[in-house]
C-alpha positions in Angstrom: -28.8 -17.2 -72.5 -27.9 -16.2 -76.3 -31.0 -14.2 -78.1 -30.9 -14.2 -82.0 -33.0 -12.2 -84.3 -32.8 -13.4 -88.2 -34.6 -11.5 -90.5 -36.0 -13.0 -94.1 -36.4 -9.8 -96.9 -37.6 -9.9 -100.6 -35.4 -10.6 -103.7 -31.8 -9.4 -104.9 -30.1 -9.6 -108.0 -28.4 -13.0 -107.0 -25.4 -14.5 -108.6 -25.0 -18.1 -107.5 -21.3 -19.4 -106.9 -19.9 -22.6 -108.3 -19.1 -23.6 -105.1 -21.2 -27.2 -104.4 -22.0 -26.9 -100.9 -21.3 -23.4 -98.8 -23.9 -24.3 -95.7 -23.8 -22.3 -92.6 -24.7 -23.1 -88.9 -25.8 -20.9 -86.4 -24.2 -23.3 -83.5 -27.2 -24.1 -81.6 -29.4 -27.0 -81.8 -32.1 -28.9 -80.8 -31.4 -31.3 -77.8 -31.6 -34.5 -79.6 -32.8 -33.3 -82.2 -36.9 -32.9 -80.9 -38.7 -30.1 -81.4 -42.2 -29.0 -80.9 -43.6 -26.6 -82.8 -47.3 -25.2 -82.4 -49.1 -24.3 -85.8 -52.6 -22.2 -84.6 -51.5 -19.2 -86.5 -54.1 -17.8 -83.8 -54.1 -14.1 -84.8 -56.7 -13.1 -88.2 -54.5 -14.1 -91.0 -54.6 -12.4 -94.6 -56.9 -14.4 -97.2 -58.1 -18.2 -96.6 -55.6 -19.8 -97.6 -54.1 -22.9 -95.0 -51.5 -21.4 -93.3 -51.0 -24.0 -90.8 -51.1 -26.9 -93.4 -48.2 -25.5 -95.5 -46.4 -25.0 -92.2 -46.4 -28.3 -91.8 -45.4 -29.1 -95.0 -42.2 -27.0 -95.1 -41.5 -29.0 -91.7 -41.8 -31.7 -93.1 -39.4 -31.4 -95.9 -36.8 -30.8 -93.1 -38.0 -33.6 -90.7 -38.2 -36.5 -93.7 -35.1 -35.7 -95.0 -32.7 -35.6 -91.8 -31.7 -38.4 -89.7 -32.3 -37.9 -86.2 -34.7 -34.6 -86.3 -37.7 -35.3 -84.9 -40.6 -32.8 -85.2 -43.9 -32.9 -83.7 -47.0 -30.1 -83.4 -49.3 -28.6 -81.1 -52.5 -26.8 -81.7 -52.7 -24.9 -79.0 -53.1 -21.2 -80.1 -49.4 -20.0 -78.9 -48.4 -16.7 -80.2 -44.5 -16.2 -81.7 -45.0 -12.9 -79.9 -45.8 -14.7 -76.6 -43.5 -13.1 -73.4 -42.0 -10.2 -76.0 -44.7 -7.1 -75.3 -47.7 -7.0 -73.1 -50.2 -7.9 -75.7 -49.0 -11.5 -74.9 -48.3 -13.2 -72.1 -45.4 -15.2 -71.3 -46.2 -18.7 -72.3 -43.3 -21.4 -70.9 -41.1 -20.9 -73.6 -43.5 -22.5 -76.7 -42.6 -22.3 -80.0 -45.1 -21.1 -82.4 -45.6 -19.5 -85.9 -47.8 -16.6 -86.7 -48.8 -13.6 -88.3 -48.2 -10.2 -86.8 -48.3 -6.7 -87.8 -44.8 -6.0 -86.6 -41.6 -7.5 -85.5 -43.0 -8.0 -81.9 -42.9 -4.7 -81.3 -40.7 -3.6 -83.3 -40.6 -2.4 -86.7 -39.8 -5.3 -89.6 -37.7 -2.8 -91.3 -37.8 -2.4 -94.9 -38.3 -5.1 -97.6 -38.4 -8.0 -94.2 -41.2 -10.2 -94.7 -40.5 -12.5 -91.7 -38.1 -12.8 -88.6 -37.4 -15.9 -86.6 -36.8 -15.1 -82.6 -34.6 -17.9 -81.1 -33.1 -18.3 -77.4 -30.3 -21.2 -76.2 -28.4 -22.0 -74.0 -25.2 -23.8 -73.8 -25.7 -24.1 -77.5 -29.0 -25.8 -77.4 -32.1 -24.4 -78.3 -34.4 -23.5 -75.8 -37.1 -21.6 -77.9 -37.6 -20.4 -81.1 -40.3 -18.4 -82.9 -41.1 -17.2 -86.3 -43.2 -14.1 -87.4 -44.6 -13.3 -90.6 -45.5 -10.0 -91.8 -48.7 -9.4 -92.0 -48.5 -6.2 -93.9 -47.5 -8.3 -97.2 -49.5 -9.9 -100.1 -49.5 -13.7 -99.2 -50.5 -16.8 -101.3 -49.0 -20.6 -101.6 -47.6 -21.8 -104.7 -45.4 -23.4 -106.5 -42.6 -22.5 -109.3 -41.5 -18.5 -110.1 -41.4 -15.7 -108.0 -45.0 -14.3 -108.3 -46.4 -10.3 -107.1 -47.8 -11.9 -103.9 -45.4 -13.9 -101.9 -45.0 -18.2 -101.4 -45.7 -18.5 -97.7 -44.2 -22.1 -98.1 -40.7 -21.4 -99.4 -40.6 -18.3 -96.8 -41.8 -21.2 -94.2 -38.9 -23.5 -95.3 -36.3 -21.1 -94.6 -37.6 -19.5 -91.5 -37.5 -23.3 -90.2 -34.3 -23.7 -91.4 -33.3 -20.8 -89.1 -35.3 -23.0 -86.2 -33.4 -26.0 -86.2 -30.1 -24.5 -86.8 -28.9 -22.8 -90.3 -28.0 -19.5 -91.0 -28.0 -17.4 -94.2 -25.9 -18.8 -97.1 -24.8 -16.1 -99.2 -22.3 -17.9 -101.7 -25.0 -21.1 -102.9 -28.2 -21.4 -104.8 -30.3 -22.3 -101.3 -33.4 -22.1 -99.9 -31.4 -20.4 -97.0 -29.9 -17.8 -98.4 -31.2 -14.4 -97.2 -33.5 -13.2 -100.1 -36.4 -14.8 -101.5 -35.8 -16.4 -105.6 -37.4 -18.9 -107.8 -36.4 -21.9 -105.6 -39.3 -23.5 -103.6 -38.0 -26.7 -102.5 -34.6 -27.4 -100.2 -31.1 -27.3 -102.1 -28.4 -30.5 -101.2 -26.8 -27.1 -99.5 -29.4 -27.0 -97.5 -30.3 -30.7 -96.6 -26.4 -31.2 -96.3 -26.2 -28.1 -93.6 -28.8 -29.8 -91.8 -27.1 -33.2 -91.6 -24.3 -32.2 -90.6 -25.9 -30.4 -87.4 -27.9 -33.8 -86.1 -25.2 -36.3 -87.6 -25.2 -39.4 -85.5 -22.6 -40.0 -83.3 -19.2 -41.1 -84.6 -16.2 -42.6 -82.7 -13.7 -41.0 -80.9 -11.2 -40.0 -83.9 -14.4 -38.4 -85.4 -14.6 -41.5 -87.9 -18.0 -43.4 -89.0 -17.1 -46.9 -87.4 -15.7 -49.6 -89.7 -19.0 -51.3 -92.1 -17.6 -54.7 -90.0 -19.3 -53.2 -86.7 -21.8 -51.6 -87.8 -25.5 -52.1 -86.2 -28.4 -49.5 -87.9 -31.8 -49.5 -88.3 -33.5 -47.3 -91.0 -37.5 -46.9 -91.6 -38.2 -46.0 -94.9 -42.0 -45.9 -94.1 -43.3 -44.0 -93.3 -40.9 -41.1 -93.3 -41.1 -38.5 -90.7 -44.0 -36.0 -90.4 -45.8 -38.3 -93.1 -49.5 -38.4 -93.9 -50.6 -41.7 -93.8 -54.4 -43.5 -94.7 -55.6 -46.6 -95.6 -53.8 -49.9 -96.2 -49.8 -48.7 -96.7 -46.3 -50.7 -95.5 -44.5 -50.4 -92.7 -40.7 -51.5 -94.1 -37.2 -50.6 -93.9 -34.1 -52.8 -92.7 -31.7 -53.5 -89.5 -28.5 -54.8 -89.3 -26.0 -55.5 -87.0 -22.7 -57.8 -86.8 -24.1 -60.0 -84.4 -27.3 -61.0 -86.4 -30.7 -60.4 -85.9 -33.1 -62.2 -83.6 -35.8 -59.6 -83.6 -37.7 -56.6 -85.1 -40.5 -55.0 -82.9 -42.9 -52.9 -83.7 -44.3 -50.0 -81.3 -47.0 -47.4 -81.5 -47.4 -44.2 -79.4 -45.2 -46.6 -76.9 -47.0 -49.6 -76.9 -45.8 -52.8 -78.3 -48.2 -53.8 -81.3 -46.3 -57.0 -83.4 -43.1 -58.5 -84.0 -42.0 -57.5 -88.0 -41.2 -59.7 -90.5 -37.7 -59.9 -91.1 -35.3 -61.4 -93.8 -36.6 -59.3 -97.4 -33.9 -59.0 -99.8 -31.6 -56.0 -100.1 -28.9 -55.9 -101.9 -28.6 -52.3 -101.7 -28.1 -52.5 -98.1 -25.4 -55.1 -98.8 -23.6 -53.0 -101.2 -23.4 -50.3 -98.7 -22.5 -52.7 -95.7 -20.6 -55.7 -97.3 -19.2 -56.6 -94.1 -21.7 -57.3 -92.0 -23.4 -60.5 -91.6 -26.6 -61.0 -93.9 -27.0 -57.4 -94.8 -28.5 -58.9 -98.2 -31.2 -59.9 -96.3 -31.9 -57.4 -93.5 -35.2 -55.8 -95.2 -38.2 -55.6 -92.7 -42.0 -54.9 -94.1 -45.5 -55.2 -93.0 -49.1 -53.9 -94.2 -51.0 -51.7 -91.8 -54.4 -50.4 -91.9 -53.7 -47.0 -90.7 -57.8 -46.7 -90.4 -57.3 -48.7 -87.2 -55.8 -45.6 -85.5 -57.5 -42.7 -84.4 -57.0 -39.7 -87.3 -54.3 -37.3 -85.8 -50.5 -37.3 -84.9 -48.7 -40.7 -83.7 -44.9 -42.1 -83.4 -43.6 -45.3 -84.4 -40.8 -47.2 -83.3 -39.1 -49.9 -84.7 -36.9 -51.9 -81.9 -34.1 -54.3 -83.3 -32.7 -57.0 -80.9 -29.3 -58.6 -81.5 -28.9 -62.5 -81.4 -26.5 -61.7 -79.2 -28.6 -58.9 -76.6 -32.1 -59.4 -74.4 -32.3 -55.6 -75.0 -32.8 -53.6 -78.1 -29.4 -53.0 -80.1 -30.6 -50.6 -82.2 -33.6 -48.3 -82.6 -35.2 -45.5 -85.1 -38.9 -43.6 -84.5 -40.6 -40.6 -86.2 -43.7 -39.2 -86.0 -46.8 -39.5 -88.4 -50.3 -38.1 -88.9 -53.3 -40.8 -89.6 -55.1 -39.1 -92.3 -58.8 -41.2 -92.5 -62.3 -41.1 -92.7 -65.4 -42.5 -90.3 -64.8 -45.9 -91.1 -61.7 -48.3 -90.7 -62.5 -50.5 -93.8 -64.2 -49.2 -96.2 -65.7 -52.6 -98.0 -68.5 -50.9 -100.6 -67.0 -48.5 -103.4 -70.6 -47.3 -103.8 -70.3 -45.5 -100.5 -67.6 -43.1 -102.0 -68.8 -40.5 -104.3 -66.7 -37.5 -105.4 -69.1 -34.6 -106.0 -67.1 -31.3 -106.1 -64.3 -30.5 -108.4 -61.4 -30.8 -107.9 -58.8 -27.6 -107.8 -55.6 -28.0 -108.1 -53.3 -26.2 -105.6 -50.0 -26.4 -106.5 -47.8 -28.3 -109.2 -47.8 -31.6 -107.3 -51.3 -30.9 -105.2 -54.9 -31.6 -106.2 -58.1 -30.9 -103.8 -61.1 -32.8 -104.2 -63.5 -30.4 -102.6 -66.5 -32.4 -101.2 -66.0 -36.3 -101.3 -69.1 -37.8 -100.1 -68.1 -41.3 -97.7 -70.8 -43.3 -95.7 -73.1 -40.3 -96.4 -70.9 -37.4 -94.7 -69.0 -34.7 -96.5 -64.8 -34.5 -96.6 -62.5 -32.3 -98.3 -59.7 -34.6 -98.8 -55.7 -33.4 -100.1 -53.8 -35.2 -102.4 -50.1 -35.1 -102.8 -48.2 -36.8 -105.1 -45.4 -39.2 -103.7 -42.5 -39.9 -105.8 -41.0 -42.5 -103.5 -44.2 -44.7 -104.2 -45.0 -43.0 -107.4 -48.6 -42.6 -106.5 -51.2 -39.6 -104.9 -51.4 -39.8 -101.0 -54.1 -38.6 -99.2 -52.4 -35.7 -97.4 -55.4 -34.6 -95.4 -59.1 -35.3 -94.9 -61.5 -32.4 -94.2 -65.1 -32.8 -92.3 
């Protein structure tokens, strides 16, 4: 069993190098690629600001932008500490984030304003934990360095630590081992992280020729999305044999068969040899009201003319974001009373929406990819 301690300290004069990408892994990773992190932050936690939330969101960053990482949460009041001292028991090995007024036990040691605890095993991860000190001045924001301290770009790299990267010393990162200016994930970072949960290649460590190739991609939603209301399901499959099928499956149930056929000529540019690649989109409208609000996983299945089983498949997980009602039919029932704050440079809280006579706080992000605000969470 290997034990690694990775500590996270304030800013350094930094000089970035010219050097384009200059990643580095730890070695370990998740078994493919899951991971389950819990988010309580149970301990008393400086100010009111929502610690859990941006935890998510700094997840998220990671889990929408790699292939084949799949996170999911918990909120089950684990403690990072949990098995290290007395204070708290052993708890099976969960992986959790909190605040804590030491290193476990130990001293942070000067200028460290988080540390990430991780076990594995034969090079897979089999827990790993991240502790923030709760001695420093905390607040969540976006843009420069500021006197208090951006839980979420601190988040970001402590969970780059989680599924796999270590300190980059020689690239202007999110993982290199001081905070900076930088708030969002580098191409160093989002390449480092590829490159640990690549898909399989061939034998002579090769991609397969485009002739052969069979791959399903679901554009939307991405992983660890908010969804709400009416949004599309879409994305495209191909495969050299054709396409008979596209199914659709949530939380493991079978709910429709997707249309197939849109036009993509991106998809053929990228696959020229396959067989109706031009035409391989998939898309669908869902009412994401329909669902229960809270954390689900889609699945899209992709059946070969040429297979009974399916050839190819992708998932991710998603939270249903969505008030009382499925439908709402009457734009009189929706009254925004509060005002609205904003929270970051990309963020806006509406802080009491009034719907079918009960109270929300409701989230909005803006989304580049559909070049419109999404509801990113709804408060009773």
């Amino acid at each position: 069993m290997r034990i690694l301690c990775l500590a996270f300290a304030l800013l350094a004069i930094y000089f970035p190098s010219p050097q384009s990408l200059a990643f580095t892994l730890l070695g370990p990773k998740w078994e493919n690629g899951k991971v389950t992190f819990d988010t309580s932050f149970p301990e008393p936690n400086p100010s009111t600001h929502l610690w859990s939330k941006a935890m998510r969101q700094a997840a998220t960053e990671w889990g929408s932008s790699v292939e084949n990482l799949n996170i999911t949460f918990t909120n089950n009041d684990y403690h990072p500490c949990a098995g290290m001292t007395d204070s708290f028991p052993a708890d099976g090995g969960k992986n959790a984030g909190g605040f804590h007024i030491n290193a476990c036990g130990e001293d942070f040691g000067q200028d460290v304003i988080a540390i990430n605890f991780s076990t594995s095993l034969n090079s897979t991860y089999q827990e790993s934990d991240i502790v923030f000190n709760s001695n420093r001045t905390w607040a969540i924001y976006d843009g420069n360095r500021k006197t208090a301290i951006d839980f979420k770009r601190v988040a970001l790299h402590e969970f780059g630590h989680l599924i796999g990267l270590d300190h980059e010393n020689s690239a202007a990162a999110i993982m290199r081992p001081y905070t900076s200016d930088r708030f969002t994930l580098s191409e160093d970072d989002l390449a480092g992280a590829r490159t640990i949960y690549a898909p399989s290649t061939v034998d002579n460590g090769t991609p397969p020729p485009t002739s052969s190739h069979s791959k399903t991609v679901l554009e939307e939603p991405t992983g660890l999305a908010s969804v709400s209301g009416v949004s599309n399901i879409r994305g495209w499959a191909i495969s050299p044999d054709g396409i008979r099928k596209v199914e659709l499956f949530i939380d493991e149930q079978l709910i429709t068969t997707l249309p197939y056929g849109g036009s993509r000529p991106d998809v053929a540019k990228q696959y020229p040899g396959v067989p109706d690649s031009d035409k391989s989109g998939f898309s669908m409208a869902v009412n994401w009201g329909n669902l229960s609000p809270g954390q689900h996983r889609i699945e899209v299945r992709v059946h070969s003319k040429n297979s009974t089983t399916a050839a190819t498949r992708t998932s991710s997980t998603f939270t249903v974001q969505a008030f009382d009602q499925a439908f709402l039919t009457d734009p009189n029932s929706i009254q925004i009373l509060g005002e609205a704050t904003v929270t970051g440079s990309r963020n806006i809280t509406l802080q009491q929406v009034k719907v079918n006579g009960k109270t929300y706080r409701v989230d909005l992000n803006w989304n580049t990819a559909t070049q419109k605000w999404d509801i990113a969470d709804i408060d009773k």
